[in-house]
C-alpha positions as CSV (number, residue, x, y, z in Angstrom):
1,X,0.0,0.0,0.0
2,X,1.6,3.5,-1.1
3,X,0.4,6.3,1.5
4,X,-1.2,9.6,-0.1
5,X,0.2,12.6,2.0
6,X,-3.5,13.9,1.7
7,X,-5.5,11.2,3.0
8,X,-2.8,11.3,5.9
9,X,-3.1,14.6,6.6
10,X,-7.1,13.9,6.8
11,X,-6.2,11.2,9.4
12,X,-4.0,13.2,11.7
13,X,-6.6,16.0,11.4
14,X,-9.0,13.9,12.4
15,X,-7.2,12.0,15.3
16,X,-6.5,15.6,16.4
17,X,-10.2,16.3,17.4
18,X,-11.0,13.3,18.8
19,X,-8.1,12.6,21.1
20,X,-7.1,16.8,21.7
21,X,-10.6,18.3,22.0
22,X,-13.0,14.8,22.7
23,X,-15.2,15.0,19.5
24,X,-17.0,12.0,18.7
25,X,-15.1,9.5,16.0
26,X,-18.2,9.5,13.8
27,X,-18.9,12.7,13.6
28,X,-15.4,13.7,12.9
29,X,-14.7,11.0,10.4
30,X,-18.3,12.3,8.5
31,X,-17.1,15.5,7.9
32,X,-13.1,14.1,6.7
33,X,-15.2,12.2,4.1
34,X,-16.6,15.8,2.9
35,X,-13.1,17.4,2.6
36,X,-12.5,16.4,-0.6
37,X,-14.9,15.6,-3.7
38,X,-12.3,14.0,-6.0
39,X,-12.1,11.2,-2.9
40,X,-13.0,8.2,-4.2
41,X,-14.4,5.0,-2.0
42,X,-11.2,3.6,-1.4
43,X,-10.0,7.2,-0.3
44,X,-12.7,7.4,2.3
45,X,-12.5,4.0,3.0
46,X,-8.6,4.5,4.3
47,X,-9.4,7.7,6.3
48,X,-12.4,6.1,7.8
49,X,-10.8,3.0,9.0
50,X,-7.0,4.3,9.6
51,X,-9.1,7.1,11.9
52,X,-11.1,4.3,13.5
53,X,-8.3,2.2,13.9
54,X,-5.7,4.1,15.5
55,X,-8.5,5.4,18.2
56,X,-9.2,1.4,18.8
57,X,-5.4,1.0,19.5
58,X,-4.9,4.0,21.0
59,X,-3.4,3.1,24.1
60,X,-1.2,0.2,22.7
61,X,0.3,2.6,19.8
62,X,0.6,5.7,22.0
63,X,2.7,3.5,24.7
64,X,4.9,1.6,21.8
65,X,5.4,5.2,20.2
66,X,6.6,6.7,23.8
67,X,3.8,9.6,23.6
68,X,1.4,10.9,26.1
69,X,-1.7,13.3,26.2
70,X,-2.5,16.1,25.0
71,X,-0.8,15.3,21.4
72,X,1.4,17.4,19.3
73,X,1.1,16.7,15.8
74,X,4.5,15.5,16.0
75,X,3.1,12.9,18.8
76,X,0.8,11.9,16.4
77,X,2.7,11.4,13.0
78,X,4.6,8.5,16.1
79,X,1.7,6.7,16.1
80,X,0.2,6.6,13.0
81,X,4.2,5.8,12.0
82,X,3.4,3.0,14.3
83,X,0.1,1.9,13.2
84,X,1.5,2.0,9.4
85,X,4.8,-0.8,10.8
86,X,2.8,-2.9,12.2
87,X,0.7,-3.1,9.1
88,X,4.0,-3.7,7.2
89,X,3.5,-0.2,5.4
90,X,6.7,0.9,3.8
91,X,6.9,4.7,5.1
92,X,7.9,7.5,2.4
93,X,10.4,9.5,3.2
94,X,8.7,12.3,4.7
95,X,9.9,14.1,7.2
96,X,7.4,13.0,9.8
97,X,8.6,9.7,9.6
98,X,12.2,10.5,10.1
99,X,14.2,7.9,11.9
100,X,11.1,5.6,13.0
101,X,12.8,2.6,14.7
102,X,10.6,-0.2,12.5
103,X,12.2,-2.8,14.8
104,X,12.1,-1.1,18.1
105,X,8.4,-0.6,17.3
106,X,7.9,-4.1,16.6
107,X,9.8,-5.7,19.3
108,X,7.4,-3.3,21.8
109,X,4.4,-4.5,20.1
110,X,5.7,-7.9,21.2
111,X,6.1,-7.4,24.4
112,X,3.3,-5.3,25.1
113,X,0.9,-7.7,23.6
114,X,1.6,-10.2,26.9
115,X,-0.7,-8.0,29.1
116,X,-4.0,-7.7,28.8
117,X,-4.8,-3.5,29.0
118,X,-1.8,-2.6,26.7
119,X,-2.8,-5.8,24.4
120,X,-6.7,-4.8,24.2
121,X,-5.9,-0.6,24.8
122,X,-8.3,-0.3,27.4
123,X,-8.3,2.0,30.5
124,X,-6.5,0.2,33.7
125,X,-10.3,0.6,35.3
126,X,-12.4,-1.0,32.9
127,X,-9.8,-3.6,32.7
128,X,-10.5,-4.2,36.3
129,X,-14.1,-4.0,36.0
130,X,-14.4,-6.0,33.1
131,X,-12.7,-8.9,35.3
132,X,-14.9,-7.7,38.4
133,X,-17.7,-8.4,36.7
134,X,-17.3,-11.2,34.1
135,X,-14.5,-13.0,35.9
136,X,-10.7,-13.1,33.8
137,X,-11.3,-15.8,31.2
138,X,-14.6,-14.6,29.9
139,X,-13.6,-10.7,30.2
140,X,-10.5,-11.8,28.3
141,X,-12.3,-13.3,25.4
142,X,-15.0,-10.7,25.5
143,X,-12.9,-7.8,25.4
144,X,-11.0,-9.1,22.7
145,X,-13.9,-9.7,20.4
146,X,-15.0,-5.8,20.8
147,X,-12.3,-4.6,19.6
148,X,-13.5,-6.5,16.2
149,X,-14.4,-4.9,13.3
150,X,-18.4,-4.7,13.4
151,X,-20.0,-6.5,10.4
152,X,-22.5,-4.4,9.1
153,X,-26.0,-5.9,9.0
154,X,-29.1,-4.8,7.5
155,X,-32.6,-5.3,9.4
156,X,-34.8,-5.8,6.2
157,X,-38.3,-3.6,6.3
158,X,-40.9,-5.9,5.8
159,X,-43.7,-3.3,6.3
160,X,-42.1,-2.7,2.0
161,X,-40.0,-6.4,1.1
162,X,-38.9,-9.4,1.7
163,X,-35.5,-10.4,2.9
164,X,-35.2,-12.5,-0.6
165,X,-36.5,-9.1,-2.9
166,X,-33.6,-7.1,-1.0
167,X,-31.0,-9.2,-1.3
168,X,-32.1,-9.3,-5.2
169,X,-32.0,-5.8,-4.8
170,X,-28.7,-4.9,-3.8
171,X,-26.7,-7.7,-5.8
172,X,-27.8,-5.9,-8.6
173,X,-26.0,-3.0,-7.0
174,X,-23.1,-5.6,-6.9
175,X,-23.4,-5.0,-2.6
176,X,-23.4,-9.1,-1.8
177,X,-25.5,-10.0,1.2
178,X,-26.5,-12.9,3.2
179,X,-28.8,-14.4,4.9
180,X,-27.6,-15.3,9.4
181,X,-29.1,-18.0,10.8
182,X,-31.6,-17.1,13.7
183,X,-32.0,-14.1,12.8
184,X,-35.0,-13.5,10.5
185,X,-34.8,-10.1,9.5
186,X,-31.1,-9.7,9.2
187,X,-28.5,-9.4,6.1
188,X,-25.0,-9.6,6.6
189,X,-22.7,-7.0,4.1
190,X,-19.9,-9.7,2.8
191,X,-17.9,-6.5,2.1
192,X,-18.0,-3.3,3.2
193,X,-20.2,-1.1,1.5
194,X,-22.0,2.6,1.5
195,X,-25.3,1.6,1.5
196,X,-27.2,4.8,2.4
197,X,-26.2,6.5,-0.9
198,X,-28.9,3.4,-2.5
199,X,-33.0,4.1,-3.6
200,X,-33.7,0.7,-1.5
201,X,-32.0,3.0,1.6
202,X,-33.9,5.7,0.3
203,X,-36.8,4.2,-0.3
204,X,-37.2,2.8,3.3
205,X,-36.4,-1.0,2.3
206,X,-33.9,-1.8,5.2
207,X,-32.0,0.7,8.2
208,X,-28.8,-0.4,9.8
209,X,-29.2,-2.3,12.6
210,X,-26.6,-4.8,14.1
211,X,-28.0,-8.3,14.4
212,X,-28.1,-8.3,18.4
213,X,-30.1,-5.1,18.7
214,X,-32.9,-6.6,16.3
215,X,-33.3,-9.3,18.7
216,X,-34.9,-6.3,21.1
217,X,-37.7,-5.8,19.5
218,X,-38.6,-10.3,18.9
219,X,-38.1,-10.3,22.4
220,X,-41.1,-8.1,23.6
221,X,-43.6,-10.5,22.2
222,X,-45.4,-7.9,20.0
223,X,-48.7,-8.0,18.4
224,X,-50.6,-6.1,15.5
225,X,-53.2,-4.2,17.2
226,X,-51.5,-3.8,20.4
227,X,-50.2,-0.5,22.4
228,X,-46.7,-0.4,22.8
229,X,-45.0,2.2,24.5
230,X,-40.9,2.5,23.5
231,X,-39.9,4.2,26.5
232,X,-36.6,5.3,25.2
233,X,-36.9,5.5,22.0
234,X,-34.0,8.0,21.2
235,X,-34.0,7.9,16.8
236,X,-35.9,4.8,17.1
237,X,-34.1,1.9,15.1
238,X,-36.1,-0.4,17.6
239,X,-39.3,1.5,17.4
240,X,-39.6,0.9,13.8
241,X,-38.4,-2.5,14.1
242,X,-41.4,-3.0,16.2
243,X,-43.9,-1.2,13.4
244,X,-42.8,-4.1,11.6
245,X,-43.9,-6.7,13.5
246,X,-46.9,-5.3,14.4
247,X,-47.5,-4.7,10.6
248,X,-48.6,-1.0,11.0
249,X,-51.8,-1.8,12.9
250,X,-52.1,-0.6,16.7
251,X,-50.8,1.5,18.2
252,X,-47.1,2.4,19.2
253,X,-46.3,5.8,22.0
254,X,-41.9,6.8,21.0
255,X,-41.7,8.5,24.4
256,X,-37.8,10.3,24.8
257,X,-36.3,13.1,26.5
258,X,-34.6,14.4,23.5
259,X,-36.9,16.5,21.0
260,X,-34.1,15.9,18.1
261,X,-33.8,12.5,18.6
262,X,-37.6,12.2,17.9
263,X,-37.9,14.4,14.8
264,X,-35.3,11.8,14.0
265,X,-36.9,9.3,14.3
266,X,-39.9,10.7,12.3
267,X,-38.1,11.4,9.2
268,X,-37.1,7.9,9.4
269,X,-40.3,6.5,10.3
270,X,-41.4,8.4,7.3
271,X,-38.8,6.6,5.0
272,X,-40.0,3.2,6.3
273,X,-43.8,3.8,5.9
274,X,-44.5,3.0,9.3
275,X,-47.5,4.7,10.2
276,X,-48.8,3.8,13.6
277,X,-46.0,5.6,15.7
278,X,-46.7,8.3,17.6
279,X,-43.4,10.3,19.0
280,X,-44.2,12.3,22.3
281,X,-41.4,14.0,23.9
282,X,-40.9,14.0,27.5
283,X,-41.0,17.5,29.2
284,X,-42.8,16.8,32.0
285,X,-43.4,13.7,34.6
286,X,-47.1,14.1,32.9
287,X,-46.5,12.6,29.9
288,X,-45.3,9.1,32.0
289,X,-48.7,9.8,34.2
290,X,-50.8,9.3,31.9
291,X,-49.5,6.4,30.3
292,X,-49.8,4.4,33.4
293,X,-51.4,1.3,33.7
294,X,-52.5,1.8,29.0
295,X,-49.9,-0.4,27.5
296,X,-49.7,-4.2,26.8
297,X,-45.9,-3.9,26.1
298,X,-43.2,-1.5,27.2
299,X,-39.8,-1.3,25.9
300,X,-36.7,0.1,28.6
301,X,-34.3,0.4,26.4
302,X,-31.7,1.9,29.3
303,X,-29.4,4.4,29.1
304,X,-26.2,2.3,29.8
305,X,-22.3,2.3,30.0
306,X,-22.5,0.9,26.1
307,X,-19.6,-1.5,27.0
308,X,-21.3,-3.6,24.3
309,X,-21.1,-1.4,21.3
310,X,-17.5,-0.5,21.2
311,X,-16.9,-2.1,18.3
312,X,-18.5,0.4,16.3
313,X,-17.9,3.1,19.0
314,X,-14.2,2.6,19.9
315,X,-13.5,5.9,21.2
316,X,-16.2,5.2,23.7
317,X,-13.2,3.2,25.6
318,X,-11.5,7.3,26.4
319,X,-14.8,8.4,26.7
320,X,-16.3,6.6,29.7
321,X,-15.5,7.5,33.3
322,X,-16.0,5.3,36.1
323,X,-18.4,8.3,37.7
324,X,-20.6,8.1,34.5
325,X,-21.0,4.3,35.2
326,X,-22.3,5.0,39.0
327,X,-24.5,7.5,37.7
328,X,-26.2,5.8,35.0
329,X,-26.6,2.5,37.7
330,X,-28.4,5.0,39.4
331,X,-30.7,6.1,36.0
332,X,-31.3,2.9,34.9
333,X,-33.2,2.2,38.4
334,X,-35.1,5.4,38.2
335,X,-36.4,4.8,34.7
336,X,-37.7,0.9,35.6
337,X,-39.3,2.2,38.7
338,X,-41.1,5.1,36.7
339,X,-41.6,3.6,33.4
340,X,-42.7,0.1,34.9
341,X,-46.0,2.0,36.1
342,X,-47.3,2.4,32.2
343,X,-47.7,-1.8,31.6
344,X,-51.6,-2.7,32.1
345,X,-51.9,-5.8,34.4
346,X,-51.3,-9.1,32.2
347,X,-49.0,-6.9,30.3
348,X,-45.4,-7.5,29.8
349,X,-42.4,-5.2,29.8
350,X,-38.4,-5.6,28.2
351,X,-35.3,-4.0,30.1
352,X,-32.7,-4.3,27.7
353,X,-29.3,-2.5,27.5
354,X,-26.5,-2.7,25.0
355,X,-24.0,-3.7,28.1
356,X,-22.0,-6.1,29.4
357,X,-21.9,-5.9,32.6
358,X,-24.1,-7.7,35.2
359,X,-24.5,-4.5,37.4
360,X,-26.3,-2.9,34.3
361,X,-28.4,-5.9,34.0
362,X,-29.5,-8.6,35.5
363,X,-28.5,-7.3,38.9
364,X,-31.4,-4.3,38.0
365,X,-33.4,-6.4,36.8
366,X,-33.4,-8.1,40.6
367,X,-33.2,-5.0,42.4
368,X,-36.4,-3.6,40.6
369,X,-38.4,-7.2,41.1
370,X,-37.5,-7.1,45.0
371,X,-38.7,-3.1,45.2
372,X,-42.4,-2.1,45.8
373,X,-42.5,-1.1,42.2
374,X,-41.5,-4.8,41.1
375,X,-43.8,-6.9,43.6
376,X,-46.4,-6.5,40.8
377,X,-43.9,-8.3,38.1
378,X,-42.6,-11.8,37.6
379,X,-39.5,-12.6,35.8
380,X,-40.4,-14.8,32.3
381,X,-36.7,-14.8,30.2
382,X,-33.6,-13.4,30.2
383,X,-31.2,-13.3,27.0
384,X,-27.3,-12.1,27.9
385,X,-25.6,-11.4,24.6
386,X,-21.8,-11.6,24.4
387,X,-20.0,-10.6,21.6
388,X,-17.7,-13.5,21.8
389,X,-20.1,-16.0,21.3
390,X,-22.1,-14.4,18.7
391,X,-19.7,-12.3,17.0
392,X,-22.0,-9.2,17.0
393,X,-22.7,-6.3,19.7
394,X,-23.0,-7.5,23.3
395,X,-26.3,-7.0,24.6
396,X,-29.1,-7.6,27.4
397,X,-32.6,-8.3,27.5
398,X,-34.9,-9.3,30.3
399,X,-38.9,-10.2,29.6
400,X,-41.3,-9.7,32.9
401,X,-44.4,-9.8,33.1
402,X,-47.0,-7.9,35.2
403,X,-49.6,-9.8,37.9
């Protein structure tokens, strides 16, 4: 691979926000992919995933390279120097990458790769949480598999076509799909691909959904004709999963704190021709009154730590702060006690959380059933989602049902 000074420059740019002045990686790398219109896909392919790479590794390359925060630009020419070795790059001779010590920087690798933190480049704290909570061997083997490239799958709209018409669809696009078992409205991407720029994206045939969130929605038992309440709906990629399934009859109440987040979620539910959701946004503890006791599902799906998505939200791992955790613990309570009131009796509710730690999940779950608010409710199912044995996010679900 020959390195294009440009598309470098894009990278360091980039890295410069998101480590210097804590943007978000996604938002940062959307706007690199605007810099320049004579980019082609591969172009913005290398920026993307160089940018996303080197913030999933920072730790590991930052330590090899000898560099601390903040980061000079000459700090971060190191790393990317590293991150370009280790691929087996050949470097240019540019004076950023004078006398880069390919050997010293492999030799460090070596070593560092023997412990765990510098291995995975994760905080010291959420190493020791991770092994808190999941014990060593299974932390080990899950924090290893989020740091994984994310697949990216396709939840099929079948309010508008079939799993077997899209796939038809977007091979003649030459974008090759396929079918994952167990998962009935999912298609896998074999390759990488920039499908939100095709009329089936734009014509509301499938969203992006990764295959364990679109088990979410399955797991709240859903009905046409029902009223569902998504509790925390934010753009809604579960919400209109549920439409789905309910095949645009009933009713279904998008409840979220965040007035954006549900004008969102109506352009999208626009797109999908989903019809029967109603967003209401929550500016007062009156909205939640008057839902209680109307629905025959509810949907928590919690704020959380989002341990389970850093695949595809690596610089979530600089990000997080211990204090954040402790406060969202405290949330996620809050929001089960409150919300829990708006499921009719014989109803049923899901608590689900893209984390994967116990203290986020099932230990709520058991602190809400043994509370006044939870004496109503009895515990049906519970799913715990790791991404090392599914390959995709990490997630939790948990089905009660009300007396």
């Amino acid at each position: 691979m020959r390195l294009h000074r440009n598309l470098c420059f894009a990278v360091i740019d980039g890295l410069t926000l998101i480590f210097n002045e804590g943007k978000y990686a996604d938002k940062v790398i959307q706007q690199l992919l605007k810099r320049d219109k004579r980019w082609g896909s591969r172009d913005r392919g290398f920026v993307a995933e160089t940018t996303y790479d080197i913030v999933r590794w920072k730790r590991l390359y930052s330590e090899i390279a000898e560099v601390k925060e903040p980061y000079s630009r000459e700090d971060l020419w190191r790393v990317f120097a590293v991150w370009a070795t280790l691929r087996g790059i050949k470097l240019p001779d540019w004076k950023y990458f004078e006398n880069t010590p390919s050997r010293k920087i492999k030799g460090r690798f070596d070593e560092l790769s023997k412990i765990r933190k510098f291995k995975e480049s994760i905080p010291d704290w959420m190493d020791e949480l991770g092994v808190k909570e999941l014990g060593e061997a299974a932390w080990t083997k899950e924090i290893a598999a989020l740091n994984e490239q994310a697949d990216v799958v396709l939840r099929v709209n079948t309010l508008k076509t079939t799993k077997e018409k899209l796939q038809a669809e977007l091979f003649d696009l030459e974008i090759d799909t396929e079918f994952i078992k167990d998962y009935p409205n999912a298609l896998r991407l074999k390759e990488r691909a920039n499908v939100f720029t095709s009329d089936a994206f734009k014509n509301g045939h499938f969203e992006v959904q990764d295959a364990s969130s679109q088990l979410v929605a399955e797991f709240l038992n859903v009905e046409p004709g029902m009223r569902v309440v998504d509790t925390c709906a934010g753009a809604g990629g579960k919400t209109l999963h549920i439409a789905s399934l309910m095949e645009n009859k009933g009713q279904i109440i998008a409840l979220d704190i965040y007035a954006n987040k549900l004008n969102e979620l109506k352009r999208r539910a626009k797109r999908n021709g989903a019809h029967n959701i109603e967003p209401r946004h929550i500016d007062s503890t009156k909205v939640i009154k008057k839902l209680y006791d109307k629905a025959d599902r509810v949907l928590i799906d919690a704020p959380c730590s989002g341990l389970g998505v850093l695949r595809r939200n690596p610089d979530a791992k600089w990000k997080l702060e211990p204090a954040f955790l402790d406060k969202i613990k405290i949330t996620q309570q809050e929001i089960l006690q409150q919300y829990s009131r708006i499921v009719k009796p014989g109803g049923q509710m899901v608590y689900a959380t893209c984390s994967i730690l116990p203290s986020e999940n099932q230990n709520q779950v058991k602190t809400f059933l043994a509370s006044e608010a939870g004496k109503d409710f009895t515990f049906v199912k519970e799913n715990k989602v790791l991404a090392s044995k599914t390959g995709f996010d990490g997630f939790y679900m948990a089905l009660l049902q009300k007396k």
